[in-house]
C-alpha positions in Angstrom: 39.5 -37.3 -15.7 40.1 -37.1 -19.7 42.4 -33.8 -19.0 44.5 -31.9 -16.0 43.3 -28.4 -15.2 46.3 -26.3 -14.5 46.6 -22.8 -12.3 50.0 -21.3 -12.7 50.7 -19.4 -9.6 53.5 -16.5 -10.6 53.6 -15.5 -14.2 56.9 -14.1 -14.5 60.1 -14.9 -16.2 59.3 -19.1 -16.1 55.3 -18.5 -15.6 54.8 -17.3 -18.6 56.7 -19.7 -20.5 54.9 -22.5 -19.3 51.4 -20.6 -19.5 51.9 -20.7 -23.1 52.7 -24.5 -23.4 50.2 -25.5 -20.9 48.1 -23.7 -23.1 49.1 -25.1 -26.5 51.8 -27.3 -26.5 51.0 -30.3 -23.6 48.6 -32.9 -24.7 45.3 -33.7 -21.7 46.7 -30.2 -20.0 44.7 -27.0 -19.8 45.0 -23.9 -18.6 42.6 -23.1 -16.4 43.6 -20.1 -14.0 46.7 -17.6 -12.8 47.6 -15.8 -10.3 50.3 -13.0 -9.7 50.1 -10.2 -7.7 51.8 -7.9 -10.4 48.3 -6.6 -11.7 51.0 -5.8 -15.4 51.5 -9.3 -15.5 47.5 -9.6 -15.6 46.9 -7.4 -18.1 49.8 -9.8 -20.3 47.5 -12.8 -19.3 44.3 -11.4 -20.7 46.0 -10.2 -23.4 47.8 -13.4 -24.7 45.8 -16.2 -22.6 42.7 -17.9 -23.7 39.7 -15.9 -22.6 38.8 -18.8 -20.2 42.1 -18.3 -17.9 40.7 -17.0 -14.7 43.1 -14.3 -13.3 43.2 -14.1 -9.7 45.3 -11.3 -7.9 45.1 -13.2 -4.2 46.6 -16.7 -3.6 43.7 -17.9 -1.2 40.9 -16.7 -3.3 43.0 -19.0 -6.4 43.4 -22.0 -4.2 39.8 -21.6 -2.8 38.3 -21.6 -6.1 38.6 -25.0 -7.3 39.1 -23.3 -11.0 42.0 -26.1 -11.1 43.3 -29.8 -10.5 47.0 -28.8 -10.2 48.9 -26.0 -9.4 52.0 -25.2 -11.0 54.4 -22.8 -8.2 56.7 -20.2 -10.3 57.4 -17.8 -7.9 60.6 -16.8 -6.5 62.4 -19.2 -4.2 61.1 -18.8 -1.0 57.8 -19.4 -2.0 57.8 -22.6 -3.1 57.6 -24.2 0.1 55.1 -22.4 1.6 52.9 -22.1 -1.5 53.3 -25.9 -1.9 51.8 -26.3 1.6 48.6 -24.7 1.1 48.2 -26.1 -2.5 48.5 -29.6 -1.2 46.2 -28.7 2.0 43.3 -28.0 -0.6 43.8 -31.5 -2.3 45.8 -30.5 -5.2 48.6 -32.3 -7.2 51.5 -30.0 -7.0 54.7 -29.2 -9.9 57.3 -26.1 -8.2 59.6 -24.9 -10.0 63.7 -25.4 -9.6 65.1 -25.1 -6.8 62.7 -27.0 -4.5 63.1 -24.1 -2.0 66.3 -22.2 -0.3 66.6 -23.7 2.6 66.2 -27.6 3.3 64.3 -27.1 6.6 61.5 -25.8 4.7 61.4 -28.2 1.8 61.4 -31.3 4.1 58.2 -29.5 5.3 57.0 -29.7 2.3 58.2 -33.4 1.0 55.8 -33.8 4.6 53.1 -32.5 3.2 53.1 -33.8 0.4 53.4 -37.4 1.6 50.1 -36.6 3.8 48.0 -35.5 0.9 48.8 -38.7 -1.3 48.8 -36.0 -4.6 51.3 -35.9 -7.6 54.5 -34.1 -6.5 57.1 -33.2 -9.3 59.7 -30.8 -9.7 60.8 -28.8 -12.8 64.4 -30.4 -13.5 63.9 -30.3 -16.8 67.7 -31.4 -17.7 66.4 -34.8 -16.6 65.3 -35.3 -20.3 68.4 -34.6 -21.9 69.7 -37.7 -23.4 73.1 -36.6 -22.7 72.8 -37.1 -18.4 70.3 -40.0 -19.0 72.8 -41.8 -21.3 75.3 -41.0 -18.5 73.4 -42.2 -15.7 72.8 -45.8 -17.4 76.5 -45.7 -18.2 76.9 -45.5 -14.6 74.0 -47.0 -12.5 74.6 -49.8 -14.7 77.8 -50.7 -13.7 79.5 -50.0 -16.9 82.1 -47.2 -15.6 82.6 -49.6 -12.5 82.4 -48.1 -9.3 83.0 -44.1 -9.1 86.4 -42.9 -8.2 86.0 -39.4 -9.3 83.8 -36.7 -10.1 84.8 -33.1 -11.9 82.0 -30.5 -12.6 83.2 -27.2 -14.6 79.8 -25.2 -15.0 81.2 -21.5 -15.8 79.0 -20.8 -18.8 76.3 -18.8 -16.7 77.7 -15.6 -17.7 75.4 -13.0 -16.2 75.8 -9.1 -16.8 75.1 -6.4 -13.9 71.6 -5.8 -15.8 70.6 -8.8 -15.2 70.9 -8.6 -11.7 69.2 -5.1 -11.6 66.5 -6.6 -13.3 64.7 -7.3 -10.5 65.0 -5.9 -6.7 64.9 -9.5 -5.1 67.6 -10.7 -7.1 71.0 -11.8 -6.3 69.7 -11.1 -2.3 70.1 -12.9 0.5 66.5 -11.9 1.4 65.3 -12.4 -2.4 66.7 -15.0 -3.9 68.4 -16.7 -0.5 71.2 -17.3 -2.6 73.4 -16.7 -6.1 74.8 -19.0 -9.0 73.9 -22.0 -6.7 70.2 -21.5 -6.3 69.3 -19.4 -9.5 71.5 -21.4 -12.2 73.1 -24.3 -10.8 70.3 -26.3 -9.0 70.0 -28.5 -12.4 73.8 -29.5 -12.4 73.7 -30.0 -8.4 70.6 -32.4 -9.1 72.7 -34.0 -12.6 75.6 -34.6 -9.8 73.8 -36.9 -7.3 71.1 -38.2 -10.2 73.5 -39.6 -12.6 75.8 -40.9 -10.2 73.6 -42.2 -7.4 76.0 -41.1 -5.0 75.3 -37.8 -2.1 78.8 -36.7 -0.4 79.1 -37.8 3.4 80.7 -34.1 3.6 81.8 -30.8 1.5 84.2 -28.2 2.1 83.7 -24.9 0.0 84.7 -22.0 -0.9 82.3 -19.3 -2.1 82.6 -16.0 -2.5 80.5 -13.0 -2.5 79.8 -10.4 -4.8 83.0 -10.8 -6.7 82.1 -9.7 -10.3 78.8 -8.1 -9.8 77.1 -5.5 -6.8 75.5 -8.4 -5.2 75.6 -9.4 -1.7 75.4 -13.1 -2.6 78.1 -15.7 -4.4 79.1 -15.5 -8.0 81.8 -18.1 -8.0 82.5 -20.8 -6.1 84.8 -24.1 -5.5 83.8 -27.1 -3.6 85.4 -30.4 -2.8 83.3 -33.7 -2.1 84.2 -36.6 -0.3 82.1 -39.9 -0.1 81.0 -42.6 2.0 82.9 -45.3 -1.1 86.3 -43.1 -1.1 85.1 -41.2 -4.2 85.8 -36.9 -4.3 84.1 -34.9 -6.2 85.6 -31.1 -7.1 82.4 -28.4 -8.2 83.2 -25.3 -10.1 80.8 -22.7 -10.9 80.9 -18.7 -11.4 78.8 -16.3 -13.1 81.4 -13.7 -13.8 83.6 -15.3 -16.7 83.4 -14.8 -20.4 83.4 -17.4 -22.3 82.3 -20.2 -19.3 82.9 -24.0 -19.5 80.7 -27.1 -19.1 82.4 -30.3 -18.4 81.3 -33.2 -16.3 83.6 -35.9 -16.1 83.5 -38.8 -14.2 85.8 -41.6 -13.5 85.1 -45.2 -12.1 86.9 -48.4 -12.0 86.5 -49.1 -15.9 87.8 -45.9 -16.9 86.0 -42.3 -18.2 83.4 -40.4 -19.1 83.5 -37.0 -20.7 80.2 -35.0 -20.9 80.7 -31.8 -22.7 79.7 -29.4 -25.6 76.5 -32.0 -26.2 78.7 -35.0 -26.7 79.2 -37.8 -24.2 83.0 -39.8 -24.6 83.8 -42.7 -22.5 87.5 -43.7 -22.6 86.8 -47.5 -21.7 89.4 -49.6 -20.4 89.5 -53.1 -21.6 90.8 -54.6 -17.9 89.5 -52.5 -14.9 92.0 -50.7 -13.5 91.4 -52.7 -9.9 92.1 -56.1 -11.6 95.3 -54.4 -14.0 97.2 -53.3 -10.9 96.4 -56.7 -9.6 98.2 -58.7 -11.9 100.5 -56.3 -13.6 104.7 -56.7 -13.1 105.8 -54.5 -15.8 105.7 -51.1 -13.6 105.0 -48.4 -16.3 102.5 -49.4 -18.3 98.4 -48.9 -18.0 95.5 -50.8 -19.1 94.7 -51.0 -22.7 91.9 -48.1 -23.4 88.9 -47.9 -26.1 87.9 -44.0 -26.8 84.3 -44.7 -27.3 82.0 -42.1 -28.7 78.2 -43.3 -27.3 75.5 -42.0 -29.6 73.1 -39.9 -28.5 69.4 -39.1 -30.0 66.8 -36.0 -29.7 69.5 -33.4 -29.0 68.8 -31.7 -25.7 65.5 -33.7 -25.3 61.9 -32.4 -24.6 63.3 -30.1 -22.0 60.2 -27.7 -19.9 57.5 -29.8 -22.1 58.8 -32.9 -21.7 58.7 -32.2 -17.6 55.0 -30.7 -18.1 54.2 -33.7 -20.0 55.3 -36.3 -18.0 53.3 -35.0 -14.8 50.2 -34.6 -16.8 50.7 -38.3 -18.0 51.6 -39.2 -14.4 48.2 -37.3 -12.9 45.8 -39.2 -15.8 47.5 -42.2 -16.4 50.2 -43.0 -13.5 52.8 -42.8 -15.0 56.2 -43.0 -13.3 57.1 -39.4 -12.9 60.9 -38.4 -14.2 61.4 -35.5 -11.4 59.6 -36.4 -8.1 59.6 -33.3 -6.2 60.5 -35.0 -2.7 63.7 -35.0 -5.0 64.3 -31.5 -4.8 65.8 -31.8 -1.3 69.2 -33.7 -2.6 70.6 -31.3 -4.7 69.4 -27.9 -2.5 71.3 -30.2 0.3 74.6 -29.8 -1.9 74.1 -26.0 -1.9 73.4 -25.6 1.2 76.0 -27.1 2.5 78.5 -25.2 0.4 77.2 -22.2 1.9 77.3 -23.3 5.5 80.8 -24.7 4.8 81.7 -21.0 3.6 80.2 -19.4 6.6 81.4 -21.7 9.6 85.2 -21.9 7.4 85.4 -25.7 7.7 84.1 -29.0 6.7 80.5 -29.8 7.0 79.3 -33.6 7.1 75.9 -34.8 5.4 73.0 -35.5 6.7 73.0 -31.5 7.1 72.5 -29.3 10.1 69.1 -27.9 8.8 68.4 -25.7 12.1 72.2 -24.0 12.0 71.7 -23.2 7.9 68.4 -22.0 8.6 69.4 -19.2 11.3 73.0 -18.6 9.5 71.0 -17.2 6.8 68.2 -15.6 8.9 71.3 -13.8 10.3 72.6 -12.5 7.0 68.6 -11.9 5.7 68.5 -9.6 9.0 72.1 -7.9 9.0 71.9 -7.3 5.0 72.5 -3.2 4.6 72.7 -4.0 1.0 70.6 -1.7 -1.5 70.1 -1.5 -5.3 70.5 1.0 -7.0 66.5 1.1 -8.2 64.4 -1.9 -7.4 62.9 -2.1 -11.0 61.2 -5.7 -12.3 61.9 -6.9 -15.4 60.2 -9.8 -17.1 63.4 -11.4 -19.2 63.8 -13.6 -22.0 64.3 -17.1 -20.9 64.1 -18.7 -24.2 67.9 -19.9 -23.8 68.2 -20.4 -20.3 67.7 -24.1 -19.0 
């Protein structure tokens, strides 16, 4: 194979982003078919698509067709499991968009079936590349921080207006979207928490609530609190309603502190870890001598969407290791979940996750829901400065 035939199945907000660099940007990628049941968004693909994108309007009829060697999934969230499924059932490699899915009982369905077909499975966490978390994840998987005390994650710059959310009838629903801020613009920090530190909470409690700043029915800000199996907590802040936001990750270990925040990456370093200090100091206040450190970083946000695209096309041709396996998807969805559930039930919930209980909890608020919209217009946004 001298080049990957892609088939993008949703061309909508993310779709047609990566239409356009599968088409011109990603080296042994091409663009080979689409398929969206909007027939608008078909018209945009023969009007700004290579003349030899087949458009299909039917999912079977693209997957039957064999107009492809992967298929790219950039629907809405439910979809992704499902639509993953049948793509891997007709032999194909497989990249879904973030979030894996909504719930994890369907996306451990599809890490299944996608074991059984033996095909190239990656995910779109495209925050992977940025040299700011990769630099923090060697800090840490290294041993360089020492062994993780604490974890702090302020992620309040997803400031979204009410237009956004009537932008599109699905969103912001329980039965659209299956969730807010933590499945449409957290799942990259929830996958940064557990990547760069290696660690997954033995439980959460949370605290979400619901439509606070916007007419939604799902949650716009929440605060969690992590325990783990080495002692370590872990605090998670998000919200969607706050002008101007904040994004700080800072972790602390047994060597002392990392900082990640506004692009830059500071680790206060101490000199004697702060185990071996208490050990042997007598001189009651005092602390361990401590180096601010700023670590150089290089490529500024990194290759982002491309970089992900690229990297899977490599791993298809050449096998090379892929940077976001999607059977990774699972970990950080697990984290949302279990915030929700932790809201619902009022109370702790322990890791490995109840995956039955979530599932009906939400089939119960998908079925209850009397909320409407005022309009159910779609809107194809802008995501040029959205991660």
């Amino acid at each position: 194979m001298e080049k990957v035939r892609f088939g993008i199945i949703g061309i909508g907000n993310m779709g047609t982003t990566h239409a356009v660099s599968l088409s011109q940007h990603i080296q042994g990628a091409e663009l080979t078919a689409v398929c969206d049941a909007n027939p608008e968004r078909l018209r945009w693909a023969e009007q700004h698509l290579p003349e030899t994108v087949r458009r299909f309007s039917d999912v079977e009829e693209f997957l039957a067709s064999g107009a492809m060697d992967a298929v790219f999934i950039a629907t809405p969230h439910y979809d992704h499991p499902p639509l993953a499924v049948q793509a891997f059932r007709h032999g194909y490699h497989v990249l879904v968009e973030k979030p894996a899915g909504v719930y994890t009982k369907a996306v451990r369905e599809m890490n299944e079936a996608a074991a059984a077909a033996g095909r190239v499975f990656g995910i779109m966490y495209n925050q992977r590349t940025n040299p700011l978390y990769q630099k923090l994840r060697d800090l840490v998987l290294s041993g360089e921080l020492g062994e993780v005390r604490r974890m702090n994650w302020i992620i309040t710059n997803w400031y979204r207006s009410q237009s956004y959310y009537d932008s599109g009838g699905w969103r912001a629903t329980w039965a659209g979207e299956g969730g807010g801020v933590l499945l449409n613009q957290d799942p990259h920090q929830l996958d940064l928490w557990q990547w760069t530190t290696g660690l997954m909470p033995v439980r959460i409690r949370a605290f979400c609530q619901f439509g606070k700043y916007r007419n939604i029915e799902v949650e716009d800000d929440v605060t969690a609190y992590a325990e783990y199996e080495n002692g370590a907590t872990g605090v998670f802040i998000t919200t969607t309603g706050e002008a101007p936001g904040t994004n700080r990750f800072e972790v602390t270990g047994d060597r002392g502190k990392i900082v990640a925040e506004d692009g830059k990456l500071t680790f206060w370093r101490l000199r004697t870890p702060e185990s071996e200090f208490n050990a042997s100091y007598r001189g009651g206040f005092g602390s361990p001598e401590c180096w601010k450190c700023d670590i150089p970083l290089s490529g500024g946000e990194g290759s982002q969407h491309r970089g992900i695209l690229q990297n899977f096309t490599n791993a298809v041709l050449h096998g090379e290791k892929l940077l976001a396996p999607g059977e990774e998807g699972i970990l950080g969805l697990t984290l949302s979940n279990a915030m929700h559930l932790s809201t619902w039930v009022d109370n702790w919930v322990s890791l490995p996750l109840d995956e039955q209980l979530y599932a009906d909890m939400l089939d119960e608020r998908i079925r209850s829901s009397s909320f409407r919209k005022d309009g159910e217009s779609s809107v194809v946004l802008d995501v040029s400065g959205s991660h």
